[in-house]
VEXDREN-2710 file (C-alpha; in Angstrom, 1 decimal):
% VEXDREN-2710
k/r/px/py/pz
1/UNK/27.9/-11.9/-17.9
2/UNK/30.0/-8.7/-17.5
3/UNK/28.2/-6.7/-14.3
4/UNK/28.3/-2.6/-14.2
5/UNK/28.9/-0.8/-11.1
6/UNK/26.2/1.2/-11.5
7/UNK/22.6/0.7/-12.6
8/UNK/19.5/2.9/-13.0
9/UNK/16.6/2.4/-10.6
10/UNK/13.5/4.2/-9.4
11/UNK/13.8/4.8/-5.6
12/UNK/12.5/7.1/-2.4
13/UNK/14.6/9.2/-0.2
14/UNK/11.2/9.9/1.8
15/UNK/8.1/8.4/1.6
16/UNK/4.6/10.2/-0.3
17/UNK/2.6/10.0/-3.4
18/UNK/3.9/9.6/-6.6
19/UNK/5.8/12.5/-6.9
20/UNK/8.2/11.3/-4.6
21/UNK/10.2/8.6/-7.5
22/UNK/13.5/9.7/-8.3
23/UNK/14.8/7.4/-11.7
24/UNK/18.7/8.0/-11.5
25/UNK/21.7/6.4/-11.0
26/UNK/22.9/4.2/-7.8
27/UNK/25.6/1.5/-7.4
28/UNK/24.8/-2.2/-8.4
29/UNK/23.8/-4.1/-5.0
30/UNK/26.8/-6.2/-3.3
31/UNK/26.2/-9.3/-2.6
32/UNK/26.1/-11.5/0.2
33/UNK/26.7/-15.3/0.4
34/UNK/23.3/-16.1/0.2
35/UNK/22.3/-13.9/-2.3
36/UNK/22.0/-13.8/-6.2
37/UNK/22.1/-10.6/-8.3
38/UNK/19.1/-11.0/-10.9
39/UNK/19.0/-8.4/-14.1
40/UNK/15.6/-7.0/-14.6
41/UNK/13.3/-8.1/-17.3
42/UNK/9.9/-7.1/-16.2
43/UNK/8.0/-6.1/-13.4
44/UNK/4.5/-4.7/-12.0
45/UNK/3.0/-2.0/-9.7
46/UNK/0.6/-3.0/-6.8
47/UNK/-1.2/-1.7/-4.0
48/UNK/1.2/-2.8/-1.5
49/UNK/4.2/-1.4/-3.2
50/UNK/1.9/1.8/-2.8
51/UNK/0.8/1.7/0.8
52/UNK/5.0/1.0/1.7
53/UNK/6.2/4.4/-0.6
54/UNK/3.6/6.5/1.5
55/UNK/4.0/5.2/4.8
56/UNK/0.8/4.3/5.3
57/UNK/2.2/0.4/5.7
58/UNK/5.4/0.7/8.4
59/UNK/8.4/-1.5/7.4
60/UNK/12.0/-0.6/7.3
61/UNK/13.7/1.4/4.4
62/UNK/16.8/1.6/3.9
63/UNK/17.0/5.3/1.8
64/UNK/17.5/5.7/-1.1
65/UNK/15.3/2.8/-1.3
66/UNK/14.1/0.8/-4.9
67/UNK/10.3/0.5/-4.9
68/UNK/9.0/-2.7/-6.5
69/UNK/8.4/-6.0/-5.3
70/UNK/7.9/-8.3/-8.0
71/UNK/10.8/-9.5/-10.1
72/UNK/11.5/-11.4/-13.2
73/UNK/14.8/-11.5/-14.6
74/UNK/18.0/-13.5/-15.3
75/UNK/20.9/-14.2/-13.0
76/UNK/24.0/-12.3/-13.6
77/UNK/26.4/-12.9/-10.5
78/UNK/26.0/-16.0/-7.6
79/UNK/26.7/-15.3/-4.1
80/UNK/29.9/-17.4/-2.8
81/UNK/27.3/-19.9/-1.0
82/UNK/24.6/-19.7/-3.8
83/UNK/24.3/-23.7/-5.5
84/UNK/21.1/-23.7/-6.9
85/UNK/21.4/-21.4/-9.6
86/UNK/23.6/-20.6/-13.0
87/UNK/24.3/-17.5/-14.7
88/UNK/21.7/-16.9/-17.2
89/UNK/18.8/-19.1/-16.1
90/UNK/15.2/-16.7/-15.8
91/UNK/13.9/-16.7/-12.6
92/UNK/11.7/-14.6/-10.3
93/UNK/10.6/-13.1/-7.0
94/UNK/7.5/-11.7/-5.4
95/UNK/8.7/-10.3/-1.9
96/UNK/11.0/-7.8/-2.7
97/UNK/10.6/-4.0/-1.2
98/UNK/9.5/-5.1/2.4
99/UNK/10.9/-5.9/5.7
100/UNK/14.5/-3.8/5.0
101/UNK/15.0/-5.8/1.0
102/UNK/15.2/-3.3/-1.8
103/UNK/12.7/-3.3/-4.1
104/UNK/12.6/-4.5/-7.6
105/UNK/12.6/-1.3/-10.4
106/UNK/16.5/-1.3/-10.7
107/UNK/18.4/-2.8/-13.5
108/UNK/19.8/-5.5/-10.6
109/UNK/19.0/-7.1/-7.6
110/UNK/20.6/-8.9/-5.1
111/UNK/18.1/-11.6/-3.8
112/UNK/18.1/-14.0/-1.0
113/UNK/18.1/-17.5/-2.7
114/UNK/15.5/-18.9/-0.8
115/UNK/13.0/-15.6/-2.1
116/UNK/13.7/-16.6/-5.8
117/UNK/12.2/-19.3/-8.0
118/UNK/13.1/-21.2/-11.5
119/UNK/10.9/-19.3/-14.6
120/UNK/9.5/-22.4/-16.3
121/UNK/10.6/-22.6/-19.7
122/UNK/7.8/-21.2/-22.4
123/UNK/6.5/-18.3/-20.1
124/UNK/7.1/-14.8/-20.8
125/UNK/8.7/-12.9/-18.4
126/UNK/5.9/-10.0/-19.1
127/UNK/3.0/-13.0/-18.8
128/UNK/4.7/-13.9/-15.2
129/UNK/5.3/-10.3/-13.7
130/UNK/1.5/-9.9/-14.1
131/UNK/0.2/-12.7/-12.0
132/UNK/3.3/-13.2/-9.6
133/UNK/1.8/-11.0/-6.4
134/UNK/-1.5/-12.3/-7.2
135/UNK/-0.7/-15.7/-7.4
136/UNK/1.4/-15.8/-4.1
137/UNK/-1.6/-14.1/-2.3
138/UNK/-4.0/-16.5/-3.9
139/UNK/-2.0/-19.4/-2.9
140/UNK/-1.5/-18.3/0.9
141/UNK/-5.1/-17.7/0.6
142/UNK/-6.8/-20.6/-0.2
143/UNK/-4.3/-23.2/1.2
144/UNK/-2.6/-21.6/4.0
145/UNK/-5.7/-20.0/5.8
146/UNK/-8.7/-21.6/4.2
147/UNK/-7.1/-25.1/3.3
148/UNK/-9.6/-25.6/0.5
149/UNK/-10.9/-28.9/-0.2
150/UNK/-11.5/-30.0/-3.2
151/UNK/-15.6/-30.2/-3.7
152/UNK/-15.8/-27.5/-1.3
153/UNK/-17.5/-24.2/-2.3
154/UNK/-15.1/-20.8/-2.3
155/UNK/-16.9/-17.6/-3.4
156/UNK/-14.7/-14.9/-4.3
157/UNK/-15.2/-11.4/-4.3
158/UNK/-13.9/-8.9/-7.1
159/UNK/-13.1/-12.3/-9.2
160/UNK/-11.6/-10.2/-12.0
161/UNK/-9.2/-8.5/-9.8
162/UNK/-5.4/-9.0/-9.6
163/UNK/-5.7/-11.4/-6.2
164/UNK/-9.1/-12.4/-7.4
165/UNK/-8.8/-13.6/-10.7
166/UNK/-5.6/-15.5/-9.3
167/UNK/-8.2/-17.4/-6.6
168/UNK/-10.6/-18.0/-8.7
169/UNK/-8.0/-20.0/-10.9
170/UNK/-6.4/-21.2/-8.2
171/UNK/-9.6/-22.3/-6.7
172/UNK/-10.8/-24.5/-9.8
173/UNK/-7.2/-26.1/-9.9
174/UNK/-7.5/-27.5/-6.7
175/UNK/-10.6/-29.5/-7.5
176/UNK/-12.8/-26.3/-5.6
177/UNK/-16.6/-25.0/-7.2
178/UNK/-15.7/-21.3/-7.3
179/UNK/-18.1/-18.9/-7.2
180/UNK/-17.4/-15.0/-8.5
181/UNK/-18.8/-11.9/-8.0
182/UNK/-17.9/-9.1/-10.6
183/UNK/-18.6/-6.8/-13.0
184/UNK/-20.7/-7.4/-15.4
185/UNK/-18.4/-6.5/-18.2
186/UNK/-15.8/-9.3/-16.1
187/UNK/-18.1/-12.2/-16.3
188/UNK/-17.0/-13.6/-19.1
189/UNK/-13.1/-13.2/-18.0
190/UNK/-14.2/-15.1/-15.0
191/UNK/-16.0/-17.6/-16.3
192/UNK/-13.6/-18.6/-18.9
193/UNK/-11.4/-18.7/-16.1
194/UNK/-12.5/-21.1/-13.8
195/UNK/-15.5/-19.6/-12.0
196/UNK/-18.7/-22.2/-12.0
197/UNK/-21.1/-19.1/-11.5
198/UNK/-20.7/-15.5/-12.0
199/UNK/-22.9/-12.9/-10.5
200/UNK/-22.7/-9.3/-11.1
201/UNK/-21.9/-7.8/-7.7
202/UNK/-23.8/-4.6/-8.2
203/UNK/-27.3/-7.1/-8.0
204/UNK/-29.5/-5.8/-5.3
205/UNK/-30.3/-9.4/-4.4
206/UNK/-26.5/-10.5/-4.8
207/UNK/-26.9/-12.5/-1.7
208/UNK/-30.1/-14.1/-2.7
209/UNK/-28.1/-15.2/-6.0
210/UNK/-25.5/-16.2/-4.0
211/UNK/-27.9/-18.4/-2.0
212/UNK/-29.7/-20.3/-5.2
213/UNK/-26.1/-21.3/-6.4
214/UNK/-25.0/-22.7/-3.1
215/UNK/-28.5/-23.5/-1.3
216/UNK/-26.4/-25.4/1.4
217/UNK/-24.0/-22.6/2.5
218/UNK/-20.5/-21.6/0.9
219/UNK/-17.6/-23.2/2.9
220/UNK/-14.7/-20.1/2.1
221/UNK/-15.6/-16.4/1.4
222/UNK/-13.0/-14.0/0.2
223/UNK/-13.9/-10.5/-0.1
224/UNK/-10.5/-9.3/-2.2
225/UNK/-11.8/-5.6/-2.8
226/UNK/-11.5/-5.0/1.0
227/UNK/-15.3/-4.0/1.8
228/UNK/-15.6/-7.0/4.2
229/UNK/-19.1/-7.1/4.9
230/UNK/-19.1/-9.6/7.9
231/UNK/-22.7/-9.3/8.7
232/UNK/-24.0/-9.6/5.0
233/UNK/-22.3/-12.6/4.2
234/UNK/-21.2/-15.1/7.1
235/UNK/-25.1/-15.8/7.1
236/UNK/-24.0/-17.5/4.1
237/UNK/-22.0/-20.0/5.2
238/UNK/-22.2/-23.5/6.0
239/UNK/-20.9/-24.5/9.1
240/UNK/-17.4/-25.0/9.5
241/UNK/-16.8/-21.9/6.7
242/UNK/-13.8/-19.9/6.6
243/UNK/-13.5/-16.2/6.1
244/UNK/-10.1/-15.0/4.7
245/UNK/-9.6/-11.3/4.7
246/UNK/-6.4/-9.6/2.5
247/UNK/-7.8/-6.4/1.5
248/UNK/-9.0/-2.9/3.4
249/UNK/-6.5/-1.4/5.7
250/UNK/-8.5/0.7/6.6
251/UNK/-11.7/-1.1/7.2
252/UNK/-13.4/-1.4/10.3
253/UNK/-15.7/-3.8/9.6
254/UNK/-18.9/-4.6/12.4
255/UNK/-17.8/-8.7/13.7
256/UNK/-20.9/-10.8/13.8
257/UNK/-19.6/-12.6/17.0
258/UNK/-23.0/-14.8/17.3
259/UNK/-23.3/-16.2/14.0
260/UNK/-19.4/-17.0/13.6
261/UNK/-19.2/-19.2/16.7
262/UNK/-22.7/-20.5/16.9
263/UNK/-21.7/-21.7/12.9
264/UNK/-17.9/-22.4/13.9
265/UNK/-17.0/-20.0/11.8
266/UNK/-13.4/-18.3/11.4
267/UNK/-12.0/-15.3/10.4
268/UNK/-8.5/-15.3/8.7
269/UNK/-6.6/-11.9/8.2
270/UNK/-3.1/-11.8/6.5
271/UNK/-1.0/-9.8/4.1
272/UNK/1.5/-11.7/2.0
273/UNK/4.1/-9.3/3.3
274/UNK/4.7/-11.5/6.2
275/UNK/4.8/-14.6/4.6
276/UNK/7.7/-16.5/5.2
277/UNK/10.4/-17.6/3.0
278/UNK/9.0/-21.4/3.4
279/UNK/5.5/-20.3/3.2
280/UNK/6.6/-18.3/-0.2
281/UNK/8.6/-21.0/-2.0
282/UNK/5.6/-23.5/-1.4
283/UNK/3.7/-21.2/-3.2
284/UNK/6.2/-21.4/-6.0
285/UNK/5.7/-25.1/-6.9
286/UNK/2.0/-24.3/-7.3
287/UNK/2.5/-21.0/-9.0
288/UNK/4.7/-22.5/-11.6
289/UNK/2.6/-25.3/-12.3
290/UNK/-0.2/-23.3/-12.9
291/UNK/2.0/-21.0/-15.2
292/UNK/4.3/-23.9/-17.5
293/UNK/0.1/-25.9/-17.9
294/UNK/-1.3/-22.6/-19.1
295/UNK/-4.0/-22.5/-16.2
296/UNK/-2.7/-19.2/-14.8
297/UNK/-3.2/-16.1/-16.3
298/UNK/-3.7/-12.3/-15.7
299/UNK/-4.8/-9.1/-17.7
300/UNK/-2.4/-6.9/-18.4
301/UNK/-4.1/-3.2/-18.5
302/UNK/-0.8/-1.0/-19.8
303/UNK/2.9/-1.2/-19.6
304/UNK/5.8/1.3/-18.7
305/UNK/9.4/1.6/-19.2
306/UNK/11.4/1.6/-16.0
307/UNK/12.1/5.1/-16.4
308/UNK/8.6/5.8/-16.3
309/UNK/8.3/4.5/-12.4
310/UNK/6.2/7.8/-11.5
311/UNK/4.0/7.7/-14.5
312/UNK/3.1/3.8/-13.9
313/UNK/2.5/4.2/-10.0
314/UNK/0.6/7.4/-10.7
315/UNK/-2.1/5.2/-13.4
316/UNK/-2.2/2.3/-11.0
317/UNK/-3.9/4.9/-7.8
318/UNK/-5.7/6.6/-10.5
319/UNK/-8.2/3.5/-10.6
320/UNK/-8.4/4.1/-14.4
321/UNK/-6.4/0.7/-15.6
322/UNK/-7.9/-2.1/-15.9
323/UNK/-5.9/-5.0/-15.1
324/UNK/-1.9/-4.8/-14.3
325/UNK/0.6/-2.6/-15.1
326/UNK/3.4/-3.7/-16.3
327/UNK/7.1/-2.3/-16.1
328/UNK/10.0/-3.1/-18.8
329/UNK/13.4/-2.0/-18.6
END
């Protein structure tokens, strides 16, 4: 596969909103012994990506930097100590654009071998890029922090969301009664999906609901759309339950101290950002189970061209999408 020396990306030379993409031209990434250069096929925006381009989430960049973080592509050049890979097999990544990597909206990346995973055969790269982030959070999620059981009860909040939807999935996989609060336009989604019940969060006796379906207590809540309502909800669980926050970096949420320890209750917090490269790649046997048995799957809500960085980041903080956007070369 004949490699250019130059490629065209989207990238920062300071962080802000949207306006702040350049799409132009920069020189194909070198690469180092460890690393594999991957040619973009698809991609997708997310709220991380956002809170790194404005500055809002500190982490090293390297200017002009490629936003992105997810990538699924196809290798086109090995490393000199790269083994595990060919030129031409599919493959992806979902930590890109964090800690001092470049992101993913260039026509190449280099990427550290242990960050990048076999694309089963059968999936579409556009079918991946939409559950990737979701699916890693998910995973750290429920079996990291929580370490679901199967039989145990795990209620999810905003189960139609990108993380959500991935949980909830994830969550019936692993033998779990999953639980989902949503929309009530979502609750078929959901349920179709792997949620046992569905409850439409804007119910003025959503705990009450929450309650009839789990008269014994709930043993993980996950709160994805960040409003991590402590005192409303660890009521709810049964003793030993686990709380696993992702969401709301700006949230300074009131910490029921009584009722968590007198219930031996515990809070997990975590961002998939900080993951590490073992933590991620265990992920990746799950996630690619999932994907190649047809039990993973997200919503795809509107897709860009790569040149169209601006324009896809710009719909994604508008709120207006519903479900992930998706970029294409």
């Amino acid at each position: 596969m004949r490699v250019p020396t130059t490629m065209r990306a989207a990238y920062l030379r300071a962080t802000g909103g949207p306006d702040v993409i350049e799409v132009g031209s920069l020189p194909v990434p070198p690469l180092g012994p460890a690393d594999v250069l991957v040619r973009f096929a698809a991609s997708e925006v997310n709220h991380v990506d956002a809170f790194v381009r404005s500055g809002a989430y500190p982490t090293p960049l390297p200017l002009p930097f490629v936003i992105g973080r997810d990538l699924v592509g196809v290798v086109a050049g090995r490393g000199a100590g790269v083994r595990r890979f060919e030129i031409g097999d599919r493959v992806w990544c979902n930590s890109l654009g964090h800690g001092g990597r470049q992101g993913s909206f260039a026509e190449y990346s280099a990427v550290d071998v242990d960050r990048l995973y076999p694309l089963p055969d059968g999936v579409d790269p556009v079918d991946a890029a939409a559950v990737l982030h979701g699916a890693g959070t998910a995973w750290l999620g429920l079996v990291r922090e929580a370490r679901v059981r199967p039989g145990e009860i795990v209620l999810i909040g905003g189960g139609a969301g990108a993380v959500g939807g991935a949980a909830l999935q994830l969550g019936a996989a692993m033998g779990a009664r999953v639980l989902a609060t949503c929309s009530a336009r979502d609750a078929a989604w959901c349920r179709n999906h792997g949620a046992d019940v569905v409850i439409d969060y804007r119910a003025d006796d959503l705990a009450e609901r929450v309650r009839r379906a789990a008269p014994n207590g709930i043993d993980v809540w996950w709160d994805t759309s960040g409003h991590n309502d402590l005192a409303g909800w660890v009521t709810l669980l049964r003793q030993g339950g686990r709380v696993v926050m992702s969401a709301g970096l700006g949230a300074t949420a009131a910490l029921p101290v009584g009722a968590l320890y007198t219930n031996d209750a515990s809070v997990r917090g975590f961002v998939i950002s900080n993951a590490s490269a073992g933590d991620l790649a265990d992920a990746a046997v799950t996630i690619n189970h999932l994907l190649s048995t047809g039990r993973l799957a997200g919503r795809i809500g509107a897709m860009f061209q790569l040149g169209q960085a601006a324009q896809a980041r710009a719909a994604m903080e508008s709120g207006e999408v519903r479900g992930r956007i998706v970029v294409l070369p």
